[in-house]
DSSP file (Angstrom, degrees, kcal/mol; ACC not computed):
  #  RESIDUE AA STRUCTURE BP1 BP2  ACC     N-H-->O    O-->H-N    N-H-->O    O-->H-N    TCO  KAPPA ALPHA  PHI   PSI    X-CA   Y-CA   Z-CA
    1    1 A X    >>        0   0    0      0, 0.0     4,-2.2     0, 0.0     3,-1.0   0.000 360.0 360.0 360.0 -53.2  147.9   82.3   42.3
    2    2 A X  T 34  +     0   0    0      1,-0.2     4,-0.0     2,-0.1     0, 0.0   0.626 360.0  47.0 -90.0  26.8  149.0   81.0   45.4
    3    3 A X  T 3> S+     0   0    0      2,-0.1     4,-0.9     3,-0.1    -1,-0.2   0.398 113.4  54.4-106.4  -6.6  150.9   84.2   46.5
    4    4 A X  H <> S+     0   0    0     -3,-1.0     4,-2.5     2,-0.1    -2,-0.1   0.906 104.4  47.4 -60.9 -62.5  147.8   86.1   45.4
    5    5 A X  H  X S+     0   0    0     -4,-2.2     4,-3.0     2,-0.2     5,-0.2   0.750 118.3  46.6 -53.3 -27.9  145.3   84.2   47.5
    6    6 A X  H  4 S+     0   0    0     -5,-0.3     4,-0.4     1,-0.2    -1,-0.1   0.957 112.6  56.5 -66.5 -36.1  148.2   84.7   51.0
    7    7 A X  H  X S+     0   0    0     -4,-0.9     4,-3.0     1,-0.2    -1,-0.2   0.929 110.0  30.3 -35.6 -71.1  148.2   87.7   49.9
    8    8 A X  H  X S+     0   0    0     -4,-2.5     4,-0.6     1,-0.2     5,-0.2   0.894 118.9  60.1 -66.6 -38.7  144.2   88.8   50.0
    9    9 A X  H  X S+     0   0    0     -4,-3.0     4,-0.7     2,-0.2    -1,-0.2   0.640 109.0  45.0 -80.6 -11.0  144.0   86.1   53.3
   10   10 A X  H  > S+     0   0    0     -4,-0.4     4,-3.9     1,-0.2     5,-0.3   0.951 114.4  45.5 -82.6 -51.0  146.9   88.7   55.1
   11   11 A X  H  < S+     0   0    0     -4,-3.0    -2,-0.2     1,-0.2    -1,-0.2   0.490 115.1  50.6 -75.0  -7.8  145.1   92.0   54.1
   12   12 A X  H  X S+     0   0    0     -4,-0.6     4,-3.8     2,-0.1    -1,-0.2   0.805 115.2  43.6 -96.2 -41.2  141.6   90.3   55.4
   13   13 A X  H  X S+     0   0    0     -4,-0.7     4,-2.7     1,-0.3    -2,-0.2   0.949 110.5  46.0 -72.2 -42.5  143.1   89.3   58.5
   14   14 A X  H  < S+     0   0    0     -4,-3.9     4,-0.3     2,-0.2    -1,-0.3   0.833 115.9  54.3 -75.7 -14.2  145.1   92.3   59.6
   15   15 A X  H >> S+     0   0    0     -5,-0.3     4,-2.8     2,-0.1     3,-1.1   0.962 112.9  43.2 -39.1 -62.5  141.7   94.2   58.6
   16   16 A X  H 3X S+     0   0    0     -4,-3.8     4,-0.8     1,-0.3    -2,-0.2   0.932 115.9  45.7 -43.4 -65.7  139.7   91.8   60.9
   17   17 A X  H 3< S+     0   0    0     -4,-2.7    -1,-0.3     1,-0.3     4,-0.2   0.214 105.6  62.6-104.6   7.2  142.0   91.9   63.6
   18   18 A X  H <4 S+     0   0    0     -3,-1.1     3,-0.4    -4,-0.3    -1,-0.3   0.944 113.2  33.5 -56.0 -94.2  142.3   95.8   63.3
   19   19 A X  H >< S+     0   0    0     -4,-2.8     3,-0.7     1,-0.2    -2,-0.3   0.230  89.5 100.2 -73.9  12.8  138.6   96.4   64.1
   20   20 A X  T 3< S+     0   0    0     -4,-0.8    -1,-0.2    -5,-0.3    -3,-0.1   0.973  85.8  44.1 -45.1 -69.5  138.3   93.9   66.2
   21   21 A X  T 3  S+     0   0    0     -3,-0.4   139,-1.2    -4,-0.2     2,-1.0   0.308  83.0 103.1 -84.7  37.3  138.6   95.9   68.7
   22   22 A X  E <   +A  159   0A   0     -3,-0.7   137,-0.2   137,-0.2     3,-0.1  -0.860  38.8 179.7-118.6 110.0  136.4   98.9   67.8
   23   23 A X  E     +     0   0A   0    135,-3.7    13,-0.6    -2,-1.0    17,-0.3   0.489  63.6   4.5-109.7  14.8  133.5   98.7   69.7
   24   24 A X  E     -AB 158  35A   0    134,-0.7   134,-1.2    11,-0.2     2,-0.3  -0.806  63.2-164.6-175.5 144.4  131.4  102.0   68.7
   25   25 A X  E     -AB 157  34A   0      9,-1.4     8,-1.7    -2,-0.2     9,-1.1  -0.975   8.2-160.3-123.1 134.9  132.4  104.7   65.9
   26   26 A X        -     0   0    0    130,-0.7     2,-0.3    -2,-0.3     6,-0.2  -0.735   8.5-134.0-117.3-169.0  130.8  108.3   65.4
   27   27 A X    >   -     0   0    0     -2,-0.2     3,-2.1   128,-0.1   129,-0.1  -0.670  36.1-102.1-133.5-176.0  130.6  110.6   62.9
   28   28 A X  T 3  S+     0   0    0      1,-0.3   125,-0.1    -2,-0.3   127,-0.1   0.667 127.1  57.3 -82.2  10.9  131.1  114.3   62.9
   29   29 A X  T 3  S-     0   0    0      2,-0.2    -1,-0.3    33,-0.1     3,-0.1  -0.062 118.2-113.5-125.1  57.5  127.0  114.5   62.9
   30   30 A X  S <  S+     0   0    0     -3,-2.1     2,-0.4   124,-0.2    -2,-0.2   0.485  74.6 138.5  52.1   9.5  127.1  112.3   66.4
   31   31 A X        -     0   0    0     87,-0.1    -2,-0.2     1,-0.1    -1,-0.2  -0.741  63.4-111.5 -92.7 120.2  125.3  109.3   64.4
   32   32 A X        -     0   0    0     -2,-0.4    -6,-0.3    -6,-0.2     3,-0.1  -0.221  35.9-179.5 -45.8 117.1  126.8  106.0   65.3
   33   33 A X        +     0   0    0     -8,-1.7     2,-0.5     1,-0.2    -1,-0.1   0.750  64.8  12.5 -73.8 -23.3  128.8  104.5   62.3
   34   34 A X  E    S+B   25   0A   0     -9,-1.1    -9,-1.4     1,-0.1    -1,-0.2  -0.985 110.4   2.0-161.1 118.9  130.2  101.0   63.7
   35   35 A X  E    S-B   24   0A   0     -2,-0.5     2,-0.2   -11,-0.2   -11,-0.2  -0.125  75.0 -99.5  88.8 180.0  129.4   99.1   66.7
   36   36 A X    >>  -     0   0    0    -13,-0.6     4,-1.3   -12,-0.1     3,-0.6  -0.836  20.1-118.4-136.7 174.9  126.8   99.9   69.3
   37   37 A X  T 34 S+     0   0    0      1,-0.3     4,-0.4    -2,-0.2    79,-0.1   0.544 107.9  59.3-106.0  -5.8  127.0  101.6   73.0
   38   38 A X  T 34 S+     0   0    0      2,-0.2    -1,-0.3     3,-0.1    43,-0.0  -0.051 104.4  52.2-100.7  27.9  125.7   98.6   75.0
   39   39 A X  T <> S+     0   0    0     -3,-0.6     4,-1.6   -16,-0.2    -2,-0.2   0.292 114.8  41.5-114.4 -39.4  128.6   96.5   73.6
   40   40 A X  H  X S+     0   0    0     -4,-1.3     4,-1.7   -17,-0.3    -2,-0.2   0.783 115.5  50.0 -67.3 -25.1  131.1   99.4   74.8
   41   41 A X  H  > S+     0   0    0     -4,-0.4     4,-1.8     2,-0.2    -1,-0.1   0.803 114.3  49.8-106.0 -42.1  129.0   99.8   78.2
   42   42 A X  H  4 S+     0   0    0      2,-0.3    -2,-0.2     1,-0.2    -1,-0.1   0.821 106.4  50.0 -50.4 -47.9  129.5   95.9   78.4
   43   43 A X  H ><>S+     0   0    0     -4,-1.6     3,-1.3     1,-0.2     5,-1.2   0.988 110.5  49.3 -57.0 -70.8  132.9   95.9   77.8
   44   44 A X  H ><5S+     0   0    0     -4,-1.7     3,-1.3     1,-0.2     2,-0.3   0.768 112.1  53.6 -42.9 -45.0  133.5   98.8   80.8
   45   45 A X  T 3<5S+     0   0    0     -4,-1.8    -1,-0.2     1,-0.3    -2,-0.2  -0.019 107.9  45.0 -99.2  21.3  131.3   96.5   83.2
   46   46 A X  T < 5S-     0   0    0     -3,-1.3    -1,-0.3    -2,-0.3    -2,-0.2   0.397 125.5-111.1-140.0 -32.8  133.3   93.3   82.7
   47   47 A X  T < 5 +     0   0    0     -3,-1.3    -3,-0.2    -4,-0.4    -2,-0.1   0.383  56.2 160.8 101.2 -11.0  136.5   95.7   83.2
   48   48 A X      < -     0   0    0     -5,-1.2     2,-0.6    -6,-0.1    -1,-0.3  -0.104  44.2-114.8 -36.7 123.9  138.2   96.0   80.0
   49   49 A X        -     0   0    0     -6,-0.0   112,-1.6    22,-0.0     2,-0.2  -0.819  38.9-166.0 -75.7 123.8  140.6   99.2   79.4
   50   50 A X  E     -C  160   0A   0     -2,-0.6    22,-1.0    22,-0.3     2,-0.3  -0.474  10.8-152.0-100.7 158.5  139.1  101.3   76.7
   51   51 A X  E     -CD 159  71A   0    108,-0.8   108,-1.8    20,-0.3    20,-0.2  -0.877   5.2-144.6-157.3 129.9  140.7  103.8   75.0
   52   52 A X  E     -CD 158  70A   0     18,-0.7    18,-1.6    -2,-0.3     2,-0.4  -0.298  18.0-179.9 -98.0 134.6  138.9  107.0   73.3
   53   53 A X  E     -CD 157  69A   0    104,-2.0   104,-0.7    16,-0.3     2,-0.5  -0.983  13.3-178.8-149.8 131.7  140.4  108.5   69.7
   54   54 A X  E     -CD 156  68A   0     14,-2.8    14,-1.5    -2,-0.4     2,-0.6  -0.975  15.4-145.6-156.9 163.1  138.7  111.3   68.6
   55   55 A X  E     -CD 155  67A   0    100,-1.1   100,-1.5    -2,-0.5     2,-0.3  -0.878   4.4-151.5-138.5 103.5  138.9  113.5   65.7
   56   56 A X  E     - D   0  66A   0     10,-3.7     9,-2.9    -2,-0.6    10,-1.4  -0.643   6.8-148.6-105.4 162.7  138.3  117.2   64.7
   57   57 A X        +     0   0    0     -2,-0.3     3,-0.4     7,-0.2     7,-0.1  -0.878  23.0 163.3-118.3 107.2  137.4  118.9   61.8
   58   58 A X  S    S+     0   0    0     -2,-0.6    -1,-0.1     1,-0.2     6,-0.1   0.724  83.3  50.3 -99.6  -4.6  138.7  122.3   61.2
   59   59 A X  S    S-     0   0    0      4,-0.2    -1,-0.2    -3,-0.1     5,-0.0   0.205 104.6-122.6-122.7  14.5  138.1  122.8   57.8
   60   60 A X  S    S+     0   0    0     -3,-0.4    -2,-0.1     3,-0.1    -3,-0.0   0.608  82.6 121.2  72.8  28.8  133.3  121.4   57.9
   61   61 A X  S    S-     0   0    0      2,-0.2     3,-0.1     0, 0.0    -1,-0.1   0.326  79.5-133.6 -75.6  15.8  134.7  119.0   55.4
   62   62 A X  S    S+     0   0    0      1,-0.2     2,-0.3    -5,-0.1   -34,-0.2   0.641  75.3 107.1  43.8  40.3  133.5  116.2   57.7
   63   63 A X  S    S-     0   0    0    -35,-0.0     2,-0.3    -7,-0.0    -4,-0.2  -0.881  82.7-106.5-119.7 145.3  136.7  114.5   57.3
   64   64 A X        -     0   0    0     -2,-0.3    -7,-0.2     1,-0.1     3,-0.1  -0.774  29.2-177.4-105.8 136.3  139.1  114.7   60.6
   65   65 A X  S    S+     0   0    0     -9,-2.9     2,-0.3    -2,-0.3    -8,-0.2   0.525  80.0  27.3 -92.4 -14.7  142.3  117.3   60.1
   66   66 A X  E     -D   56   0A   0    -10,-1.4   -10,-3.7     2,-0.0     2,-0.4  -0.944  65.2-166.8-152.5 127.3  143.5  116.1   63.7
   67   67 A X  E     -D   55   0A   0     -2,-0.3   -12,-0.3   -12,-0.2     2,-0.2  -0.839   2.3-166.0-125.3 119.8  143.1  113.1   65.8
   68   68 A X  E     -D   54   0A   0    -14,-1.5   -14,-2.8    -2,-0.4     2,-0.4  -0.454   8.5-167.7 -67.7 130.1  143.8  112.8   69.8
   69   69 A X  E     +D   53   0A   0    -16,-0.2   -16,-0.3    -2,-0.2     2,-0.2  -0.985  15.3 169.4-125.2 135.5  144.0  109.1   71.2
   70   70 A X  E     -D   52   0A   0    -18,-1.6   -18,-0.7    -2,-0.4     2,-0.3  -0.904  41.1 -98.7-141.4 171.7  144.0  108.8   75.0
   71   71 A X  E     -D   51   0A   0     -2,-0.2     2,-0.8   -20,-0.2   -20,-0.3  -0.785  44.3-114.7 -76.0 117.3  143.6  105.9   77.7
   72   72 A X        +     0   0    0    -22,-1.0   -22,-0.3    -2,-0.3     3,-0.2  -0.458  51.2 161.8 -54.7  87.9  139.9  105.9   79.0
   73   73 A X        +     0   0    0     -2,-0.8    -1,-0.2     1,-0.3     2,-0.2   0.429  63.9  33.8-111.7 -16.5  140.7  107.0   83.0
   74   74 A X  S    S-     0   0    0      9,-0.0    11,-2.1     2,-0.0    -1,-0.3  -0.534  71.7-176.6 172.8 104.8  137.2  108.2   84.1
   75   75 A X  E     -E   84   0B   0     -3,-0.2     2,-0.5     9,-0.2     9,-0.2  -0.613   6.9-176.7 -96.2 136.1  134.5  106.7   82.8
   76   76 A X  E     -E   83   0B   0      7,-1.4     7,-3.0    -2,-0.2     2,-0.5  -0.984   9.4-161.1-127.4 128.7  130.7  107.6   83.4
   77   77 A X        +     0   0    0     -2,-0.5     2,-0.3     5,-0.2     5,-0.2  -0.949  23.0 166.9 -89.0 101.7  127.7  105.7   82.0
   78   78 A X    >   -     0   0    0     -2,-0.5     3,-0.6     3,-0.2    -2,-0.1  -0.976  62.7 -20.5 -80.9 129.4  124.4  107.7   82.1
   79   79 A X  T 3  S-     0   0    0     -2,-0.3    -1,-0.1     1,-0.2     3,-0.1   0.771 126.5 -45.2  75.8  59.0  121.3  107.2   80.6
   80   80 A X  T 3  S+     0   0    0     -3,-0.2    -1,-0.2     1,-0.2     2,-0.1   0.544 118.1  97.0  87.9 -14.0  122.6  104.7   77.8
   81   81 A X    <   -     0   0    0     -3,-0.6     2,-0.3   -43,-0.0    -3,-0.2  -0.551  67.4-128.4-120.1-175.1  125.6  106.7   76.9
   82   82 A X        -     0   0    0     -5,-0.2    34,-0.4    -2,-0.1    -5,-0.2  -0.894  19.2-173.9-150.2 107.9  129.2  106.8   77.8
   83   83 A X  E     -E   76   0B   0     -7,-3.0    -7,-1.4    -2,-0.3     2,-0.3  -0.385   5.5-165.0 -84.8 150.2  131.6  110.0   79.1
   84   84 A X  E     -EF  75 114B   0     30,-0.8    30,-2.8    -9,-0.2     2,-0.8  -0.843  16.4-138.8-153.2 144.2  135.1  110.0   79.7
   85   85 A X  E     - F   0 113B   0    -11,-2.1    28,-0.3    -2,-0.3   -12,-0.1  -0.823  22.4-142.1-102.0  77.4  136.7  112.7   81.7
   86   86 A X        -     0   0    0     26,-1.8     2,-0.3    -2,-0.8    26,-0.1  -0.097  14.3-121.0 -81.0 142.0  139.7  113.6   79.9
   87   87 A X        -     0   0    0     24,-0.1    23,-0.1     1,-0.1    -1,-0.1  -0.531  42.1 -93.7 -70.9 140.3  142.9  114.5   82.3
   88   88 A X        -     0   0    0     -2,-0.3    23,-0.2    23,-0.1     2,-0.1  -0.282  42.0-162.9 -72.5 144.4  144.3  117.7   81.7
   89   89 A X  E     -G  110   0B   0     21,-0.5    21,-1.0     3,-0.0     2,-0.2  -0.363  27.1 -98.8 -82.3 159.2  147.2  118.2   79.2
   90   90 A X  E     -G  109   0B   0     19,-0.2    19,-0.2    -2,-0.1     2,-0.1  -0.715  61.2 -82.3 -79.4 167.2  149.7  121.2   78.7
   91   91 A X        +     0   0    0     17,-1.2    13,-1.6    13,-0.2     2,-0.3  -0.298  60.8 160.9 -49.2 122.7  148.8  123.3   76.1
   92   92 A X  B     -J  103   0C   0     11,-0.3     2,-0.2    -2,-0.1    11,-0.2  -0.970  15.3-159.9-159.9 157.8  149.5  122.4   72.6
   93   93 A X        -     0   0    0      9,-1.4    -2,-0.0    -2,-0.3     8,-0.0  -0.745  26.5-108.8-166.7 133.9  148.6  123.1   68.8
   94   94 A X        -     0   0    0     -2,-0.2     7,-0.2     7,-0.1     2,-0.1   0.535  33.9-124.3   7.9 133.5  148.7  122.0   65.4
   95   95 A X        -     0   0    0      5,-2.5    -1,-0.1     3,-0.4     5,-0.1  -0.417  26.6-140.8 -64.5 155.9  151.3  124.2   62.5
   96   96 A X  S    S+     0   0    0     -2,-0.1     3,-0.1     3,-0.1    -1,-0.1   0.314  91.5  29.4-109.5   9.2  149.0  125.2   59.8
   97   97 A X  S    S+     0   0    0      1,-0.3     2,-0.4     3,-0.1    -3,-0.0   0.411 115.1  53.9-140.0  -0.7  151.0  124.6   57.3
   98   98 A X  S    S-     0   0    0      2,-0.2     2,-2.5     0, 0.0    -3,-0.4  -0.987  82.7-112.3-135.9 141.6  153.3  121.8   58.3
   99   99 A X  S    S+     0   0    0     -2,-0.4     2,-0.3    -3,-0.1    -3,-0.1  -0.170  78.5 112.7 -88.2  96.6  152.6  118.7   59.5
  100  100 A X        -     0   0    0     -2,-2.5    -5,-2.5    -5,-0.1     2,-0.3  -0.997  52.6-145.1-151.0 153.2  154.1  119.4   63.3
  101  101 A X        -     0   0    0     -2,-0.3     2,-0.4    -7,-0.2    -7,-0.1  -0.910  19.0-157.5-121.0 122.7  152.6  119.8   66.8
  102  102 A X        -     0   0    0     -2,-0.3    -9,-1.4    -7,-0.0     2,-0.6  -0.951  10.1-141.3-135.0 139.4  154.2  122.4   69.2
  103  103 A X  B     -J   92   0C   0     -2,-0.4   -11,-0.3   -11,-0.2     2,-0.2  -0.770  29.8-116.7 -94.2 130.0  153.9  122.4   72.8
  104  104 A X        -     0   0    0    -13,-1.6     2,-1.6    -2,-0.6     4,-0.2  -0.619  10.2-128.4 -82.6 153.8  153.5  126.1   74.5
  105  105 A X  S    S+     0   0    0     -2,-0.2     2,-0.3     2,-0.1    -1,-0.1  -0.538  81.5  66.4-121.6  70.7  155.9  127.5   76.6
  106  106 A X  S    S-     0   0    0     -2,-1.6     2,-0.3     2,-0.2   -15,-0.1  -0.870  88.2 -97.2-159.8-179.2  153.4  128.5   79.6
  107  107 A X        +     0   0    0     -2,-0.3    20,-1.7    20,-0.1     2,-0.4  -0.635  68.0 134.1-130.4  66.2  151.3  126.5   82.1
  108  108 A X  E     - H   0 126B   0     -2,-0.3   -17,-1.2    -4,-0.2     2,-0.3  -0.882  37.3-163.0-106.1 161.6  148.4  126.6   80.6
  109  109 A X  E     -GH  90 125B   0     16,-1.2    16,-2.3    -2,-0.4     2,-0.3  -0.774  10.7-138.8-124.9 174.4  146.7  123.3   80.5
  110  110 A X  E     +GH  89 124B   0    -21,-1.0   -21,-0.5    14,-0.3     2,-0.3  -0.830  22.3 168.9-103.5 141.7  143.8  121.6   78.6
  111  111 A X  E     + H   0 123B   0     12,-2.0    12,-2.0    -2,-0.3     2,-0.2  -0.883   6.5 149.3-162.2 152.4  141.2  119.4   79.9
  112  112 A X  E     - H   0 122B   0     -2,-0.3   -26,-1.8    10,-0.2     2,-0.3  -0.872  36.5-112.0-155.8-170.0  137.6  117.9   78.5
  113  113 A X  E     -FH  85 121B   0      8,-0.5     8,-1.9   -28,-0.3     2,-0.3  -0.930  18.7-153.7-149.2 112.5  135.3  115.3   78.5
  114  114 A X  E     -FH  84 120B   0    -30,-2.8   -30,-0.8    -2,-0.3     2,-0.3  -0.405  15.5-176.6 -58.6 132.5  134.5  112.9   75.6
  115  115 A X    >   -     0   0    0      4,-1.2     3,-0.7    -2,-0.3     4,-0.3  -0.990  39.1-119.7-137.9 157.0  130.8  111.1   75.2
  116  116 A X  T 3  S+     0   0    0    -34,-0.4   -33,-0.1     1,-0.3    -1,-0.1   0.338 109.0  83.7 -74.7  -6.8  129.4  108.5   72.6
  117  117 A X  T 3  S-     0   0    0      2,-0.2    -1,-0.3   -35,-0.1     3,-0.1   0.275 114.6-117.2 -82.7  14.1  127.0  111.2   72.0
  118  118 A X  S <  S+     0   0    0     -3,-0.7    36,-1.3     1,-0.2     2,-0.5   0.568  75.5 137.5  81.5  23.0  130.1  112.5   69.5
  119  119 A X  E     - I   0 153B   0     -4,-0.3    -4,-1.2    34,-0.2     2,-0.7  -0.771  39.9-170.3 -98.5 125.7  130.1  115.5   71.9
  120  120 A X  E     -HI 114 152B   0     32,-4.7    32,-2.5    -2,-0.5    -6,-0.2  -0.912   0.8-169.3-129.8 141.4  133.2  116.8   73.1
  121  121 A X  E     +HI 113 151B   0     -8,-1.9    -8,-0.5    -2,-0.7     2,-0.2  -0.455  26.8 146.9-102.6-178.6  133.3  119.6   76.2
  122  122 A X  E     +HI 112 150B   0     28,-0.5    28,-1.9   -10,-0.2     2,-0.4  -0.639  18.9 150.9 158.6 130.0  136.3  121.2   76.9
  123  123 A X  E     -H  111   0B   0    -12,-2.0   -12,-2.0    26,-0.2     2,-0.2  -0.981  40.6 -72.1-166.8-163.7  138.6  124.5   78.1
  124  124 A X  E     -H  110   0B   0     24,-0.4     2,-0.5    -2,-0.4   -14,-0.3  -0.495  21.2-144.9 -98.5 153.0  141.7  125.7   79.6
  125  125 A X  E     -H  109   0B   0    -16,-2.3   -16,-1.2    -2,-0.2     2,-0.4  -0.890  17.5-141.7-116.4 154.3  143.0  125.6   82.9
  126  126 A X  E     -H  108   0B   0     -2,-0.5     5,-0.3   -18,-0.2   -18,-0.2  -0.876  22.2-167.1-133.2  80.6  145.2  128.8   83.9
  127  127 A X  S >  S+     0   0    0    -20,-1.7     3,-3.1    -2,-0.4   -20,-0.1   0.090  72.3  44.0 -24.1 148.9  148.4  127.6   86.3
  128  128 A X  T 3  S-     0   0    0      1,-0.3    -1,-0.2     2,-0.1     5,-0.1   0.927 127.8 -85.4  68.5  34.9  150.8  130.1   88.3
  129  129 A X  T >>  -     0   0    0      1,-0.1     4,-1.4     2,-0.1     3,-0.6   0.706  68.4-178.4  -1.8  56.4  147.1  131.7   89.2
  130  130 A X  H <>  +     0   0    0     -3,-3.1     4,-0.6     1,-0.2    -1,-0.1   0.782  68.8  60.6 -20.4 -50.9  147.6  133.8   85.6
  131  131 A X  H >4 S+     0   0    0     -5,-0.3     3,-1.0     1,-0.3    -1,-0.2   0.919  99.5  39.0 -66.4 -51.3  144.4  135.3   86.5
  132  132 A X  H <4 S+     0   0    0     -3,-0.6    -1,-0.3     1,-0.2    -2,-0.2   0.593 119.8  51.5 -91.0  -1.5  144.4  137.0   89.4
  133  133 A X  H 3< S+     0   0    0     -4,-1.4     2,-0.4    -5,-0.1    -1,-0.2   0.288  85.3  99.9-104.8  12.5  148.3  138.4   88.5
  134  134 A X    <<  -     0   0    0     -3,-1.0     6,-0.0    -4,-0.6    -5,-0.0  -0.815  47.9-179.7 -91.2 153.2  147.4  139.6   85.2
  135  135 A X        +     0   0    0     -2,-0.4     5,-0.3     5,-0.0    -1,-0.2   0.819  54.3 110.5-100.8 -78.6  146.6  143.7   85.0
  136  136 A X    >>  -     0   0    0      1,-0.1     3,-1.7     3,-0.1     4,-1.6   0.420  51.7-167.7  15.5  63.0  145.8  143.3   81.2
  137  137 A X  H 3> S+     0   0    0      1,-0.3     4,-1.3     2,-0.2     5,-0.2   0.967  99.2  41.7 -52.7 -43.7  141.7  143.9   80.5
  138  138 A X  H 3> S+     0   0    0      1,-0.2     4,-1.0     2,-0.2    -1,-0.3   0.833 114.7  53.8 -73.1 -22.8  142.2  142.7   77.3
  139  139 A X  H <> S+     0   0    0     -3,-1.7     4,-1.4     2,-0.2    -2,-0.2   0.853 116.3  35.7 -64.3 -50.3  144.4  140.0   78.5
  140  140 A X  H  X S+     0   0    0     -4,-1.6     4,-3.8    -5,-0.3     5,-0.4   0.921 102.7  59.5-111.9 -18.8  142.5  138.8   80.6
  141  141 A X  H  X S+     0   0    0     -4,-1.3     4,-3.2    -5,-0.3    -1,-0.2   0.860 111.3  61.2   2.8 -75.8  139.0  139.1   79.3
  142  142 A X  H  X S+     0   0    0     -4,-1.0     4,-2.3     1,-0.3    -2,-0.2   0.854 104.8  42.5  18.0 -88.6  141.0  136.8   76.7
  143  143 A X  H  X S+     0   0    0     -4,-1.4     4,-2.3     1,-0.3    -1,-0.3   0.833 106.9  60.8 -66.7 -32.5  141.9  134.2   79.1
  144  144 A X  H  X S+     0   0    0     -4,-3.8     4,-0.8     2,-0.2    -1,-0.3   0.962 101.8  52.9 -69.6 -35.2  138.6  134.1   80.7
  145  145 A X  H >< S+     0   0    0     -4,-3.2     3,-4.7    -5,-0.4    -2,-0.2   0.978 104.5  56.8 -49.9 -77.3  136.9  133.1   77.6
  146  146 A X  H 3< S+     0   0    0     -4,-2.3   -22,-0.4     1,-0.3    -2,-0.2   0.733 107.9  54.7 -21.9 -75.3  139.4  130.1   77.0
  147  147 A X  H 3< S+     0   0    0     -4,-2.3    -1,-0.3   -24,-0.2    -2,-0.2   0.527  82.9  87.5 -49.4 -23.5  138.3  129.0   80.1
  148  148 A X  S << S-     0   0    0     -3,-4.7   -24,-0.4    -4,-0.8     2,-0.1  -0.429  95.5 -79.4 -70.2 156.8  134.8  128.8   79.9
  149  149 A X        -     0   0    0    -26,-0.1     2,-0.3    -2,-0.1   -26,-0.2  -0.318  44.2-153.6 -46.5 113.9  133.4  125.3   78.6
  150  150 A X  E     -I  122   0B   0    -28,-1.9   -28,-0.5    -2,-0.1     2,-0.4  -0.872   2.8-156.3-112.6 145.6  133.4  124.7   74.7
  151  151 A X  E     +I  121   0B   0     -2,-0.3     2,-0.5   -30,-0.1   -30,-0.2  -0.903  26.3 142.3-117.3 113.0  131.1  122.6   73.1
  152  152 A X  E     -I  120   0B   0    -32,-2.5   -32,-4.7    -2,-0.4     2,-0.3  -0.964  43.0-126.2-140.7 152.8  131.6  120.7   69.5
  153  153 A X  E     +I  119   0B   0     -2,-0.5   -34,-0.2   -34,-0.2     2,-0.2  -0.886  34.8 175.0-110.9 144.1  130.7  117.3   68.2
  154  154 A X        -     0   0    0    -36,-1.3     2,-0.7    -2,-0.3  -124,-0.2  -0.814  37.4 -90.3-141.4 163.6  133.8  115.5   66.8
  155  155 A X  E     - C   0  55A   0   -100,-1.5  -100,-1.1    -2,-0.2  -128,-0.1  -0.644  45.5-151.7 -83.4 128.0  134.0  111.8   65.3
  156  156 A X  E     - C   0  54A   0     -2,-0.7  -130,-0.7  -102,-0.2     2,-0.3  -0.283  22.9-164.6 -85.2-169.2  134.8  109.1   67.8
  157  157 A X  E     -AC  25  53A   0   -104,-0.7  -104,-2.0  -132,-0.2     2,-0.4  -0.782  12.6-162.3-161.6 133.8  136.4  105.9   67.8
  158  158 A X  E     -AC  24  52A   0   -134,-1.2  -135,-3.7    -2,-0.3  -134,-0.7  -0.998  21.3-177.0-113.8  95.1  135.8  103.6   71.2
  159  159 A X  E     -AC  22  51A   0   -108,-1.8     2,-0.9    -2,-0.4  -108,-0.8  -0.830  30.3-135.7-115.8 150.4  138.4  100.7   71.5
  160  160 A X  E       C   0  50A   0   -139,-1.2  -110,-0.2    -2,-0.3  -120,-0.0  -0.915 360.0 360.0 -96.8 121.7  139.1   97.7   73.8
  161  161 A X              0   0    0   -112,-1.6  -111,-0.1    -2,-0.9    -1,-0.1   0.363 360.0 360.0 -44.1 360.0  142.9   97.6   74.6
């Protein structure tokens, strides 16, 4: 009994002390699950390092198939909500059939912007001005789409470090 009770008192506490520091969750239909966004806004205005995890769904089973965690680096509050301005990345993407990650072997880059409105913006950046030395119409046509601004709502997760 009393290796039962250390037991349940271990699993409550590394629970607790888990989400302690989750200060706002969203869900893939942008509706807050956990926490609120004037406790996150609070946090940022006190000076706390946040850090952003969010989570896409590739397969509308509103469950996340991939999640990205980064350090919160440029932050915007407007109108009650809360942005962060993600730094651009190289290019990488998900095996579909294995669990592995692969970086590509170009200089393209990634770059978006997260919000507590479960909204995540996002495109490609094109190094080595790609564009103006490709010949390619279809190529680059292509590329010019990637680049433009994508919009999808994904779940978040809002943490104090």
């Amino acid at each position: 009994m009393k290796y039962l009770l250390c037991f349940l008192l271990l699993g409550y506490l590394t629970t607790y002390s888990q989400n302690e520091n989750i200060l706002l969750k969203t869900d893939f239909n942008a509706e807050i699950t956990y926490g609120n966004v004037d406790d996150l806004i609070e946090a940022i205005n006190r000076g706390a390092s946040i850090r952003v995890g969010w989570s896409l769904d590739f397969d509308g089973d509103e469950k996340g198939d991939l999640t990205h965690w980064i350090d919160a680096e440029f932050l915007s509050i407007y109108k009650g909500q809360v942005f962060n301005q993600i730094l651009p990345i190289n290019r990488q993407y998900p095996q579909k059939d294995v669990a592995e990650i692969v970086l590509k072997n170009n200089s393209i880059e990634w770059t978006g912007m997260i919000g507590t409105n479960g909204v995540l913006q996002s495109r490609y950046i094109f190094n080595d001005n790609l564009l103006e030395t490709t010949d390619d119409e279809l190529l680059l046509e292509q590329l010019k789409k990637r680049s433009d601004v994508k919009q999808r709502i994904v779940a978040t997760t809002w943490v104090v470090k």
